[in-house]
C-alpha positions in Angstrom: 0.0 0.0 0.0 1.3 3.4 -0.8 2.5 6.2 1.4 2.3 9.9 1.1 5.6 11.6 2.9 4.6 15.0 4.4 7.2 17.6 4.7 6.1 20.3 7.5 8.2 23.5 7.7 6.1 27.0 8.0 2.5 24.9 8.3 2.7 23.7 12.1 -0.8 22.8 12.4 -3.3 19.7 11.2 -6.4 21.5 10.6 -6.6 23.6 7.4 -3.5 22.0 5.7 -3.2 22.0 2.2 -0.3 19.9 2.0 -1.2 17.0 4.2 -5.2 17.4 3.1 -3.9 16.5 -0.5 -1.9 13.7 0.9 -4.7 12.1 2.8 -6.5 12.3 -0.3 -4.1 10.3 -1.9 -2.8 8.1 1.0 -4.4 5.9 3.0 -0.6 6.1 4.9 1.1 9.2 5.9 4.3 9.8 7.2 5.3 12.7 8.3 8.8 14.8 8.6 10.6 18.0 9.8 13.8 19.2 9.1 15.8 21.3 10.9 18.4 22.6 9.0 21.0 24.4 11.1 22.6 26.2 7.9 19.6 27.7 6.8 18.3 28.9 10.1 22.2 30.3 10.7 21.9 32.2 7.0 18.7 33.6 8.2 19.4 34.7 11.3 16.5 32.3 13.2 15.6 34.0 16.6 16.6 31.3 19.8 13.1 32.4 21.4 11.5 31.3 18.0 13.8 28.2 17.9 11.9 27.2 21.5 8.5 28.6 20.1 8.8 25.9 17.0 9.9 23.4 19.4 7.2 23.7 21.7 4.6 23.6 18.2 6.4 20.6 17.1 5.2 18.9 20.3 1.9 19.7 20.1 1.7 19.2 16.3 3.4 15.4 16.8 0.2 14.6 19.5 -2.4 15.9 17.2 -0.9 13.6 13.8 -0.6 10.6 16.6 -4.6 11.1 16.8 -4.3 11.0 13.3 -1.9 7.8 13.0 0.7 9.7 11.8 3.9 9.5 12.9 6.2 12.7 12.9 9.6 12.4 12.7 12.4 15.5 13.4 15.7 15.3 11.9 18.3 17.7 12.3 20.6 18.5 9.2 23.3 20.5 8.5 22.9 21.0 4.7 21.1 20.8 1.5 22.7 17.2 0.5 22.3 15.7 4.0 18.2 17.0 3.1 18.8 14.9 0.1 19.7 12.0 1.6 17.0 12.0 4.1 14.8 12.1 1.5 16.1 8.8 -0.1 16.6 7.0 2.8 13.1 7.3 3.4 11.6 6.7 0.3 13.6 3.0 -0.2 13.0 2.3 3.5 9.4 3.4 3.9 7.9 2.9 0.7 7.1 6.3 0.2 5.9 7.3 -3.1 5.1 10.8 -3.3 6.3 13.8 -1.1 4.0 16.5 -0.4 4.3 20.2 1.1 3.3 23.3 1.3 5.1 26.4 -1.0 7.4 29.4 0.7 8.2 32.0 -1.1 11.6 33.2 0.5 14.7 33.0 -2.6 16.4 29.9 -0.9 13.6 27.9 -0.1 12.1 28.4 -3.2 15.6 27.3 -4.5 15.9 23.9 -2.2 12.3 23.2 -3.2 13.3 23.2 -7.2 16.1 21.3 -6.4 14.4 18.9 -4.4 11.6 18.3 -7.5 14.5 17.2 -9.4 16.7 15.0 -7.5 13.9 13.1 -5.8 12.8 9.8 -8.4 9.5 10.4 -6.6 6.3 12.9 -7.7 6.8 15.9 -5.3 3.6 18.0 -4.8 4.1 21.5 -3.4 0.8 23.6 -2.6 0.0 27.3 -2.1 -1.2 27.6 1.1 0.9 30.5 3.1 -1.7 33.0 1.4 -5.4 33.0 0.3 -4.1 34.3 -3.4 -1.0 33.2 -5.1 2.0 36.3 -5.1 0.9 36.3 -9.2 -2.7 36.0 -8.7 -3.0 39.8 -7.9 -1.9 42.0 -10.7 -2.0 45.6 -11.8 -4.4 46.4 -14.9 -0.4 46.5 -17.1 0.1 42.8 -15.8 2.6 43.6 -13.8 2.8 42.7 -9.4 1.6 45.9 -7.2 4.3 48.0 -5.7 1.4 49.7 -3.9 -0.7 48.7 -0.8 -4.1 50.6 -1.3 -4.9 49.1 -4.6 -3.8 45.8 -4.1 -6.1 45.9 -1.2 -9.0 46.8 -3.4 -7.9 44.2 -5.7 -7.9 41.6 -2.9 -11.3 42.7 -1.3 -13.1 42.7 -5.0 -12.0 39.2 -5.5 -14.0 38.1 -2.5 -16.9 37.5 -3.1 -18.2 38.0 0.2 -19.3 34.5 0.9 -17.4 32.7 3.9 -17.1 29.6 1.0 -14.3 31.7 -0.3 -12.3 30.1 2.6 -12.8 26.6 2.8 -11.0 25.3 5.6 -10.5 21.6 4.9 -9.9 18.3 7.9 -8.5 15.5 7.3 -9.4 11.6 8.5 -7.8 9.2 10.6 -5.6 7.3 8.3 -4.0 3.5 8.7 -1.1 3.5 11.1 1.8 3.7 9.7 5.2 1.4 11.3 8.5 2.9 11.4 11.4 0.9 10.4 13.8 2.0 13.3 16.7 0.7 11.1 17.2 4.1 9.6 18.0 5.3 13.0 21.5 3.3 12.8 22.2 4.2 9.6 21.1 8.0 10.3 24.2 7.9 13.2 26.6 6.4 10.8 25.3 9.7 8.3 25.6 12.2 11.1 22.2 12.9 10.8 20.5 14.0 14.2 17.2 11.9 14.5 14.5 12.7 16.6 11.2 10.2 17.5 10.4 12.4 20.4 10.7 16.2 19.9 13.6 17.8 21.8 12.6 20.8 24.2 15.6 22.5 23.2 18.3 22.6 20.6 22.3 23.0 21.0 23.3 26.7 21.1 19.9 28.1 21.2 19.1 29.6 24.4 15.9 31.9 25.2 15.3 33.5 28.1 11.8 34.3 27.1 9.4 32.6 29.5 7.6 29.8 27.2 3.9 31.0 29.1 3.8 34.0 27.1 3.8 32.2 23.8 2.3 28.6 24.7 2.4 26.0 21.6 -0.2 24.5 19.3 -3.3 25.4 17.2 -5.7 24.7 19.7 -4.3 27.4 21.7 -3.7 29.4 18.6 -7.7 29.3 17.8 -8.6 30.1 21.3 -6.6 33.1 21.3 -7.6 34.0 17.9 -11.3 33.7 19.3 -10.9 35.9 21.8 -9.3 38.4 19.9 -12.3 38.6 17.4 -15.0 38.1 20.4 -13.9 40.4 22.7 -11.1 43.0 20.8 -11.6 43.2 17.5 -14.2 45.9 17.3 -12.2 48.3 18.9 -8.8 47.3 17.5 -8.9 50.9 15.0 -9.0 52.9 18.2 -6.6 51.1 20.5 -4.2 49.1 18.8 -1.7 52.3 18.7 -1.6 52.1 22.7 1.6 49.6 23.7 -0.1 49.8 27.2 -3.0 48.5 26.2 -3.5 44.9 25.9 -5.3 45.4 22.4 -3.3 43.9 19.5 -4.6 40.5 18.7 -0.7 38.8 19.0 -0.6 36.3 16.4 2.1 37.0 14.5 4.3 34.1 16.0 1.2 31.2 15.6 0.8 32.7 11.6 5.1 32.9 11.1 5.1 29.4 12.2 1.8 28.2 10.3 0.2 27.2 13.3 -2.6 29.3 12.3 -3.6 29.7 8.4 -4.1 33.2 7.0 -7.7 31.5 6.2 -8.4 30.4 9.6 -7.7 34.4 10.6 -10.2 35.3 7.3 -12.8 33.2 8.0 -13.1 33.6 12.0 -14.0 37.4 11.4 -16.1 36.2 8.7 -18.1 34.0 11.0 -18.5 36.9 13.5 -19.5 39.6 11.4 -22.4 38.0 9.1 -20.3 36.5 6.5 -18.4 40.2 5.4 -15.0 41.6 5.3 -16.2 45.2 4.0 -19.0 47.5 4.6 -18.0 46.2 8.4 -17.0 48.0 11.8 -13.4 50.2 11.2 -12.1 47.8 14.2 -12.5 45.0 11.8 -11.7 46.7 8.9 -8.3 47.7 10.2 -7.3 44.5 11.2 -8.7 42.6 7.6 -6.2 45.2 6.5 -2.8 43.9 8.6 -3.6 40.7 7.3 -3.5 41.9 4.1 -0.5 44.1 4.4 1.1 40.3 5.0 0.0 39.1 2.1 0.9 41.9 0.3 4.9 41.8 1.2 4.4 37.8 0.8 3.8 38.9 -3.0 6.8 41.6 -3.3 8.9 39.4 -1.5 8.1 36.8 -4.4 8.3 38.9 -7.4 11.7 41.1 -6.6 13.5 38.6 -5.2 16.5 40.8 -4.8 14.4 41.9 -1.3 15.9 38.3 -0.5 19.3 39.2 -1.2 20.0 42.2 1.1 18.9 44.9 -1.2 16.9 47.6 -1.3 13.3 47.7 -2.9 14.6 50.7 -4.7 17.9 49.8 -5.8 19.1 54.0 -6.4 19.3 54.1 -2.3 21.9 51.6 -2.4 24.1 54.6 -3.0 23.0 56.8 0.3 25.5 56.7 2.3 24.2 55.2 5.7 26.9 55.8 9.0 28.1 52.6 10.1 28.6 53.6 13.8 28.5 50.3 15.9 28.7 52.1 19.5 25.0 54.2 18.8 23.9 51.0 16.8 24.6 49.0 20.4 23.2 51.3 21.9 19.9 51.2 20.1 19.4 47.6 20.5 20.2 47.3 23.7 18.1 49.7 24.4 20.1 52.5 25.8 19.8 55.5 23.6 18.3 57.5 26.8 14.5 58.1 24.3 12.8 56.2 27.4 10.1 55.3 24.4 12.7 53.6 22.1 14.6 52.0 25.1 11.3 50.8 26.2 10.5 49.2 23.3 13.8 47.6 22.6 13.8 46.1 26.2 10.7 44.8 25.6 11.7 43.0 22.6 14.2 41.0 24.8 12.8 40.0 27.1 9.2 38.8 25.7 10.8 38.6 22.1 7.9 40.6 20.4 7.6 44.4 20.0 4.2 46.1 19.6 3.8 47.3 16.0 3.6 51.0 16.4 6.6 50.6 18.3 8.4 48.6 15.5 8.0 51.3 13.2 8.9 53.9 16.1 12.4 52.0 16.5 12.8 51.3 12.8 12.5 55.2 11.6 15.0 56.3 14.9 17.3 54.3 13.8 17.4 55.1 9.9 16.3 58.8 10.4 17.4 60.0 13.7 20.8 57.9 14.1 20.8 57.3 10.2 22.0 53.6 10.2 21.7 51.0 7.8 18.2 49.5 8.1 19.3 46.1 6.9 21.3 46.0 10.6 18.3 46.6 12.2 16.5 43.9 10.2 19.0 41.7 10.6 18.5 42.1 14.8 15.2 42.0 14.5 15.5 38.7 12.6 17.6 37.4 15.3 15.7 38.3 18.1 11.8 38.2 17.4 9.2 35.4 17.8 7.1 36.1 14.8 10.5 36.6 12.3 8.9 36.3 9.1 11.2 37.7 6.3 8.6 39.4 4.2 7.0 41.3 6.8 9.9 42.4 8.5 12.2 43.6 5.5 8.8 45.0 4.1 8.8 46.9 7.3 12.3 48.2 7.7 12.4 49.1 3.9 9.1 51.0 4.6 10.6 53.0 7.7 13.9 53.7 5.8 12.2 54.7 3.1 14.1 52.1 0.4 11.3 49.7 0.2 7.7 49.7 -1.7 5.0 51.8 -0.7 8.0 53.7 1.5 7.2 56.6 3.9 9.0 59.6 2.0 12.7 60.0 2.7 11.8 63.4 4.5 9.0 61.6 6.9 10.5 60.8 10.2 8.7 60.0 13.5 9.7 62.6 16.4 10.2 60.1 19.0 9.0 62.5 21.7 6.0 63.5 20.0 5.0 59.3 19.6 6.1 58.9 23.0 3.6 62.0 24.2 0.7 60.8 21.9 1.0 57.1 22.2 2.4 56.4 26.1 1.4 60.1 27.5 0.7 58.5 31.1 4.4 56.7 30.5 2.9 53.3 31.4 4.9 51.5 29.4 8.2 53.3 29.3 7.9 52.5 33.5 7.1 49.0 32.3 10.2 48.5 30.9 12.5 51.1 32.2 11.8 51.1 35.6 14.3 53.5 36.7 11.9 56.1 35.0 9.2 55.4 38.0 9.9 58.2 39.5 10.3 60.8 36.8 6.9 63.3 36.6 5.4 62.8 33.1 6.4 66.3 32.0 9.5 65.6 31.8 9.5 61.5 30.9 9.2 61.8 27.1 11.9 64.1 26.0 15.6 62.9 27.0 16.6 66.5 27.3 13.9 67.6 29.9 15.1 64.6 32.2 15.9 65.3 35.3 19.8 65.5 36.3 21.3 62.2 38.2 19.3 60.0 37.0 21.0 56.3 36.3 19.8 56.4 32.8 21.6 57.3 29.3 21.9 60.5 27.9 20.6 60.8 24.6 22.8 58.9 21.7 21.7 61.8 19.2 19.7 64.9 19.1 16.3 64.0 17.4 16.1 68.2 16.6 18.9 67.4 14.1 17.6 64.9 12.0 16.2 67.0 9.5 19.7 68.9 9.1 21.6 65.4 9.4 19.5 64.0 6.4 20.3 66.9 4.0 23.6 66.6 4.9 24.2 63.2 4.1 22.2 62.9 1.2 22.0 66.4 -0.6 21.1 64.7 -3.9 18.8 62.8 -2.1 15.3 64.1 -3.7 16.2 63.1 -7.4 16.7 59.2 -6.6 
């Protein structure tokens, strides 16, 4: 009897799996696999906190295939042939005769995945499932991919129809169970190729310090903090998700990153609460149908200019401004020290919970490319290396978008005052005392500016002088308006 091989990576969850629905619907026996490759999570900078987070999923995804009689095996690589070789081993040893999964767009996955079409002597079936339309489904009236947000979003909403069917989330049955042969595991030492039965709770040099409570694993935790985000937030999510105080963001960045949750799941839950509409609805729900769409819209740039992959600008003409390369104000910044209590704030929060609030991501972004005009692919690269919900596409789309290099850019002459963010957006200082608790005793007056702080305090002084950046910009770039 034939057996379907399921290859997990981005798509940590049973329900609403394209991949492995197509595979039941092939295979009465599934087995399933996930690599870790260390070389590929060292290239892109993989977070330790979202090392633990996938962990954690991986657990809870292995008991909900066991229910399923699948069995999930994790193997640790160190490379695209050892991949290869996994691959064989278990198609002669397990009988496997086709090899499914689900599609990424990133430059070197979508690379390994070509490769693996060809050197497998198997059918390999690859899906789209990361987004509810494919990056070249959604084009411009020329034929050509949207640069911009606003009428790619109109595009997007005019294809749905407005009927919830436009999402069908699809099960899967119990299948026959499926034996192991153990033998590989032998031959797997002799290979140097790490094999896992049981998933690990932790992984060599990764090392997080972020408690595992505040992001606990697997979709049926996922869905029941998705539910309460529609039931009981969502409706006011226009008015206070600007607020890092507030607990009003619906925090499921790190569940969608790692697939645990499908961008369908997230479609059709506000669907089901709102009478079967994503327009003509509430702005609360409105706002947030539009951050999901914002991901699928950098999912689609990130697939058509592939050089965003690469380490290059959006709009290849900035490559030429010439960014300062100062590591000690660079340090500062991410260890958040600069002495802007909001920006410290925010990057302390990013260590320790390994998530930043959005408003604050953008906050921290333009401060670092406009205020202390640094490179914005250092900040992405930190940001890579240090958040939960690290998805490439969202986060270079972001930092291109703050240092004005990317698609759909703020203008280069745009910056965020930090004070004036931190007066609007923290005015009681809530969460600057949050985080930088030796500002708990500073009078709100004189909390938000870093030059109205009060002498003696044990706090930095201010790594630049935000009243400058105007001056600093036309002075580094005075040719800067014709690019």
């Amino acid at each position: 009897m034939s057996c379907g091989l399921m290859w997990f990576r981005e798509d940590l969850r049973v329900e609403d799996n394209t991949a492995l629905s197509a595979a039941r619907d092939a295979h009465d026996k599934i087995l399933a696999v996930y690599v870790i490759d260390h070389a590929m999570w060292q290239l892109h900078d993989i977070a330790s906190c979202r090392v633990a987070f996938i962990l954690r999923n991986l657990a809870a995804l292995k008991e909900a295939l066991n229910k399923k009689n699948i069995e999930l095996l994790v193997i640790e690589i160190g490379g695209f042939q050892q991949l290869v070789q996994v691959f064989h081993d278990l198609i002669d040893k397990c009988q496997i005769t086709e090899l499914y999964f689900n599609e990424q767009y990133e430059l070197n996955e979508a690379r390994r995945d070509a490769r693996i079409k060809k050197e497998l002597p198997i059918s390999v079936n690859s899906f789209m499932d990361q987004c509810i339309f494919h990056p070249q489904a959604i084009l411009t009236q020329s034929n050509t991919p949207y640069t911009i947000f606003t009428p790619y979003k109109r595009n997007f909403l005019q294809r749905i129809s407005g009927s919830i069917n436009v999402f069908p989330l699809s099960s899967i049955e119990k299948c026959e169970q499926f034996s192991f042969d153990d033998s590989l595991v032998s031959h797997w030492k002799k290979k140097k190729i790490i094999f896992h039965l049981t998933v690990p709770v932790k992984l060599g040099s990764y090392h997080s310090d972020v408690p595992s409570e505040y992001w606990p694993g697997g979709e049926v935790y996922a869905h029941k903090r998705l539910q309460h985000f529609v039931e009981e937030k969502i409706n006011d999510y226009q008015d206070r998700r600007d607020f890092p105080s507030l607990k009003a963001t619906s925090k499921l960045s790190a569940y969608l990153a790692c697939g645990v949750l499908s961008s369908r799941q997230c479609f059709s839950a506000v669907m089901n609460e709102n009478g079967g509409r994503l327009y003509g609805i509430k702005e609360g729900i409105a706002t947030w149908v539009s951050e999901l769409i914002w991901r699928e819209f950098y999912k689609q740039i990130l697939f058509n200019f592939p050089h965003v992959s690469m380490n290059q600008a959006f709009k290849q003409q900035t490559e030429s401004w010439p960014w300062r390369h100062d590591s000690a104000v660079f340090n500062a910044w991410a260890e958040g020290k600069t002495g802007y209590p909001l920006i410290d704030a925010a990057m302390r929060q990013l260590h320790q919970t390994g998530w930043m609030h959005n408003r604050l991501r953008m906050v921290v972004a333009m401060f670092l490319t406009k205020d202390c005009f640094i490179d914005w692919r250092w900040g992405e690269k930190f940001f890579m290396q240090h958040l939960i919900d690290g998805d490439l596409a969202a986060n270079n789309g972001g930092w291109q978008w703050a240092a004005s290099t990317g698609c759909d850019a703020v203008p280069y002459f745009r910056v965020f005052n930090p004070v004036r963010q931190s007066e609007r957006f923290d005015s009681e200082g809530t969460f600057i005392k949050t985080y930088c608790p030796e500002l708990k005793e500073v009078p709100i007056k004189q909390l938000h500016d870093p030059f109205k702080l009060p002498a003696g305090l044990d706090y930095p002084k201010p790594v630049v002088d935000y009243r400058n950046t105007r001056r600093l910009i036309a002075a580094l770039i005075p040719k800067i308006v014709s690019n």
